[in-house]
N, C-alpha and C positions, 0 to 999 in steps of 0.2 A: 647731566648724568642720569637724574631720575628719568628725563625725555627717551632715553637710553634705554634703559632699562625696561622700561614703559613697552617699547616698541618689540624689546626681545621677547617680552613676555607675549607679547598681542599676537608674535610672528610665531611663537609655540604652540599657545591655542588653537591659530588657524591653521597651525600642520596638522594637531591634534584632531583638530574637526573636520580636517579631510583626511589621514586616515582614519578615523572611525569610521567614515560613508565609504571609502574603495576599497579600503581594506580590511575593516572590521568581518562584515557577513563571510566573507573567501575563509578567514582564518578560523570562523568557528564552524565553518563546514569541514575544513578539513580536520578539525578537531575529533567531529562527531561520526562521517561520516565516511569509513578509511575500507579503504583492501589493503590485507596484510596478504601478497602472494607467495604461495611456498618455494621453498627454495627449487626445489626443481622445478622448470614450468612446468604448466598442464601442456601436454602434446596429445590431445585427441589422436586415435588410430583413425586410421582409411573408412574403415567401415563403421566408426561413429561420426567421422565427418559423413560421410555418404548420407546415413539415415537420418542426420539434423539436418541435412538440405533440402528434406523433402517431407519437414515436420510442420505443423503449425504451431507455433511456437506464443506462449500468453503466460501473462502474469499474472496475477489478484491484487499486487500489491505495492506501489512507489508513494514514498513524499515527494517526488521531485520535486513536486509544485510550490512547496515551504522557502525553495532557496535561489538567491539571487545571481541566478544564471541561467542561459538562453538555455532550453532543452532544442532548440534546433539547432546547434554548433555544440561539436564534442569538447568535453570539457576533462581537464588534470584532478577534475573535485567530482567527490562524491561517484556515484554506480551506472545514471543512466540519463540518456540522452540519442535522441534521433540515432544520430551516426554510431554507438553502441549498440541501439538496438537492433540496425540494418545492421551490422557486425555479428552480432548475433546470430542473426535471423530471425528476429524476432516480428511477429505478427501481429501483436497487440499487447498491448497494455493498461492495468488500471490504475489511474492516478488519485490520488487519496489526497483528502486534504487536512491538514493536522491545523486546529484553530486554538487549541490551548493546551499549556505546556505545563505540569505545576514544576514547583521547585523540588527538589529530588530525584523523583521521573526515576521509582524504584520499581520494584513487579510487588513487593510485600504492602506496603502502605501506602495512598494519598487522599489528600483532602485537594478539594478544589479552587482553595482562598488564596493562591499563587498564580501569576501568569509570568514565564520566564521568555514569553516571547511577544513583551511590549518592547522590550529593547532592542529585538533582532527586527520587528515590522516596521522601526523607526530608525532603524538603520541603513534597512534595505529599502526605504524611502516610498512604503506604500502609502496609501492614500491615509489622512488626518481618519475618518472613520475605521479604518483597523486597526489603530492601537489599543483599542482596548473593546471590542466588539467581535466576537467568533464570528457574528455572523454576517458581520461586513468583510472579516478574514477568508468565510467561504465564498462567497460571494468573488473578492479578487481573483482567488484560486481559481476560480470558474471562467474568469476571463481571460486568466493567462492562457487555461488549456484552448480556449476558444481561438481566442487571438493566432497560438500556434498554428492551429488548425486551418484556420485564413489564409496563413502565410504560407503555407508547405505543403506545397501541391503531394505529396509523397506521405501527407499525416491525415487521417479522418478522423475525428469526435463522431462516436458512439453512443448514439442514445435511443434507436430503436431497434427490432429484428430485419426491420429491413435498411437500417443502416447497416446493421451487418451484412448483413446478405449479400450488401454493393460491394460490400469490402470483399468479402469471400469469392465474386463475382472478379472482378476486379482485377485479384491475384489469379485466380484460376486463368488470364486471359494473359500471364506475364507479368502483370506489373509491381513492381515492388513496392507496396503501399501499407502502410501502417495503419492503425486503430487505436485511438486510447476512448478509456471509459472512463466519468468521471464519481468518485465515490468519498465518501465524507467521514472520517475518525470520529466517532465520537458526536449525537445530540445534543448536548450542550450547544452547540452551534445556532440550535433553534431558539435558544435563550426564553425557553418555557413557553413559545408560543407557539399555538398550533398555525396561525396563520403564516409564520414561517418558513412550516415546510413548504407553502405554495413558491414563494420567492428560491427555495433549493432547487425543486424539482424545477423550476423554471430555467434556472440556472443551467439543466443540464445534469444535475445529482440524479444517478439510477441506481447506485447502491450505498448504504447509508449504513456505519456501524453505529450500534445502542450507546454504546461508551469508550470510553476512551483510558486514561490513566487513575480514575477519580469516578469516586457514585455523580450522579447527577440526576436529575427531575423523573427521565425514565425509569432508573433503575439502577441498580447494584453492580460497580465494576467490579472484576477478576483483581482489579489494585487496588478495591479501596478500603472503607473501613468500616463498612455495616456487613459486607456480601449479603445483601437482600437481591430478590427478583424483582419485578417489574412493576412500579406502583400503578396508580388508576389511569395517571398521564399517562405514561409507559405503554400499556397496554390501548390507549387512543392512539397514540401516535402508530403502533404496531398494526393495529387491526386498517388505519387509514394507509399507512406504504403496500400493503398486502391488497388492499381496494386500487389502487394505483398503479398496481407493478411495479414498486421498488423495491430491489433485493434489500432485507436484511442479513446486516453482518453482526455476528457475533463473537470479533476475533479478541476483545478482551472485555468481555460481558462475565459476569460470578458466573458459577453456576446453575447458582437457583434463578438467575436471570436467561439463560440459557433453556432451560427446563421450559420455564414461564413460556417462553417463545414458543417452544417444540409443542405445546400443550395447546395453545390459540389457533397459532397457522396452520395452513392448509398447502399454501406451497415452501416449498426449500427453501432451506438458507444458507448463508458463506460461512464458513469460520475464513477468512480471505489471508489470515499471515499468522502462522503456530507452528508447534510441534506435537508429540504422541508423548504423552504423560510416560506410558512404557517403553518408551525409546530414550525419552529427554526428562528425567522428571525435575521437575522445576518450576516455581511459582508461577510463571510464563503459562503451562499448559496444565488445560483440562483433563477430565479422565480420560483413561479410554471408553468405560462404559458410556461416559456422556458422548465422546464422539462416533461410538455405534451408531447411537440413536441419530443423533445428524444423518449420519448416511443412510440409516434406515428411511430415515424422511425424504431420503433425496436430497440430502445437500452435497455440498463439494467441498475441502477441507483442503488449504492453501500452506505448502509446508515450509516456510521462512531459511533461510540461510546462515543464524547467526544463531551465537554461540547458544544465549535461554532457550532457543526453541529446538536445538538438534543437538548442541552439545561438543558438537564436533564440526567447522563451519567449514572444514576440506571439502571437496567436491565428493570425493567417497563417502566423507560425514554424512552430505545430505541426502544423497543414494540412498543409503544406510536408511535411515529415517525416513524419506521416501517408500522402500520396500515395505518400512517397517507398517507403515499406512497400508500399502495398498496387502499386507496379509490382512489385518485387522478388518479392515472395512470395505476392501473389494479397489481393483485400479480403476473402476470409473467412478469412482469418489474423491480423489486425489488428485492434488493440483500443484503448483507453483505459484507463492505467496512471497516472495523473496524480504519482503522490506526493503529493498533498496531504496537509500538515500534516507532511511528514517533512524538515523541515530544508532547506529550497528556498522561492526565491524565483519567484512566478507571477506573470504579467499580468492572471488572473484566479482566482474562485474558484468556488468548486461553483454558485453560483447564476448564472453569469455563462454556462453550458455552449451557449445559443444562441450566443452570439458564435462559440463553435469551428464550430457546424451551420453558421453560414454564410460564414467562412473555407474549408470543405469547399467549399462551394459553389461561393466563386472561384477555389479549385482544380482546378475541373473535376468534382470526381468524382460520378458517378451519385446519386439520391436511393437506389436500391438500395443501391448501397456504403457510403453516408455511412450508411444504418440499419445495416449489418452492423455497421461501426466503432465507431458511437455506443453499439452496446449489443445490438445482436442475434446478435453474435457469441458472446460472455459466456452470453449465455440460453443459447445451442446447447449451445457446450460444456461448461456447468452441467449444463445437463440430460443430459448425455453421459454426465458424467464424474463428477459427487457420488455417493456411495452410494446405493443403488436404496431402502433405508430405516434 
């Protein structure tokens, strides 16, 4: 009887412990990671399908890279994936790597003495060094986009202006080929050492956000709980990316960590996934005054799809929001920062991106503009601003 007993318990564990490995990560994606689509579909008109087929089409902003699934085979989970984005029509994309997660993961408060994604790296059965290291976490990230990119005649990794330029080359000759850019949430990753960035950028990292959900060694998050600027590391690590050509992103940096930046550099910076404080106000975004000054400087300002950053995640919503940018700061400051796949809920997903073309549309704005926003903007100041090789 105990022998019995013994054996049903051993035979529960081991279901237990396979599904926690196949099915665990699937289920907290879908948890986190949802389109809620409205009840009437999106049916794009004739003449916003028309003008998205002859758009260049770009993001600022995906976690794809966090979850355990192929991005070359379309997937039931989460926003975006190869075959999405050729659905799309999408051109390019940048993949963002998230290396730490605290517990709450609010826009008002954190500290950084949590990591709620030791149990999803050791679920999703990454290597023994990413469980508890960001900077073995970006580092994998780095190889999955790579890897991708080996495998899919149909995908480029992006890391110089004349990587682009093939790619732009490339399409311009017919062929349907993709681009991702690889960019990193959050310094902390560098685990306070400078020598670190060498192994990022190595990796392939060309744009790099200061922070992330929590202050850290650089500086003052938008979430955390000093809202200070940029300490003395802070300002090494800034003045060395700028020596280098690596974009700085400031998509949840304080303010006064914002300023800091705007104060030092010489060239542009991302805000890469937000919304307009005057459109959306919400702990999530910056002022408008602050993000004058970005576009004064030449940056580009990526406008997210979910509910903290527009308020309103329909397709009209983000039009909305969208416009609301490009009155304030001009449409070649303006971009598409979606977040997808980073813990947000969308109306739609990567393949769905006609619906936003002609949302733009009954917003008014220009087919001119609506090409900046869509994705011509990104090209520009790609090719501005990635290493020359």
């Amino acid at each position: 009887m105990i022998r019995t007993i013994l054996a049903f318990i051993a035979i529960l564990l081991i279901v237990a412990v396979i599904g926690f490995f196949a099915l665990g990560p699937g289920m907290v994606e879908n948890g986190q990671n949802q389109v809620v689509r409205p009840d009437t579909p999106y049916a794009p008109s004739e003449a916003a399908i028309a003008l998205h087929e002859d758009l260049f089409v770009a993001d600022l902003h995906a976690d794809t890279l966090l979850w355990a699934r192929s991005a070359a085979r379309r997937s039931d989970r989460g926003h975006v994936d190869l075959p999405r984005m050729r659905e799309g029509g999408m051109a390019l994309q940048v993949f963002s790597a998230v290396t730490l997660s605290p517990s709450g993961l609010n826009y008002d408060s954190n500290t950084p003495d949590s990591d709620d994604l030791v149990l999803l790296t050791f679920a999703q059965r990454w290597p023994p060094a990413t469980w508890n290291s960001p900077y073995a976490r970006a580092l994998h990230q780095a190889v999955r986009l790579s890897q991708l990119a080996s495998q899919e005649t149909d995908f480029a990794l992006i890391r110089t202006r004349s990587d682009l330029q093939t790619l732009l080359d490339r399409r311009a000759r017919g062929e349907n080929v993709m681009g991702g850019v690889l960019a990193i949430e959050g310094l902390h990753a560098m685990e306070g050492e400078m020598a670190n960035l060498d192994g990022l950028e190595a990796a392939g990292y060309r744009i790099m956000g200061l922070q992330h959900f929590f202050d850290n060694r650089l500086g003052g998050s938008l979430h955390g709980t000093g809202q200070g600027g940029l300490t003395e590391f802070g300002r090494e690590v800034v003045a060395e990316m700028e020596a280098r050509s690596i974009i700085v992103d400031v998509a949840h940096s304080s303010s006064a960590t914002v300023e800091d930046v705007l104060d030092m550099t010489s060239r542009p910076i991302l805000v890469s996934h937000t919304g307009f404080a005057g459109n959306c106000e919400t702990a999530r975004n910056i002022s408008d005054d602050l993000m004058t000054r970005i576009a004064e400087a030449g940056g580009l300002i990526g406008v997210g799809y979910w509910d903290a950053a527009v308020c309103d995640i329909s397709a009209a919503g983000v039009a909305a929001a969208i416009a609301y940018g490009v009155e304030l700061v001009g449409a070649d400051h303006v971009a598409l920062g979606s977040d997808f796949d980073g813990a947000v809920t969308t109306s739609f997903d990567a393949s769905q991106l006609a619906a936003l073309t002609d949302a733009l549309l009954a917003e008014g704005l220009s087919e001119d503009d609506i090409a900046r926003v869509m994705g011509g903007n990104i090209r520009d100041f790609l090719l501005e601003n990635l290493p020359i090789d």
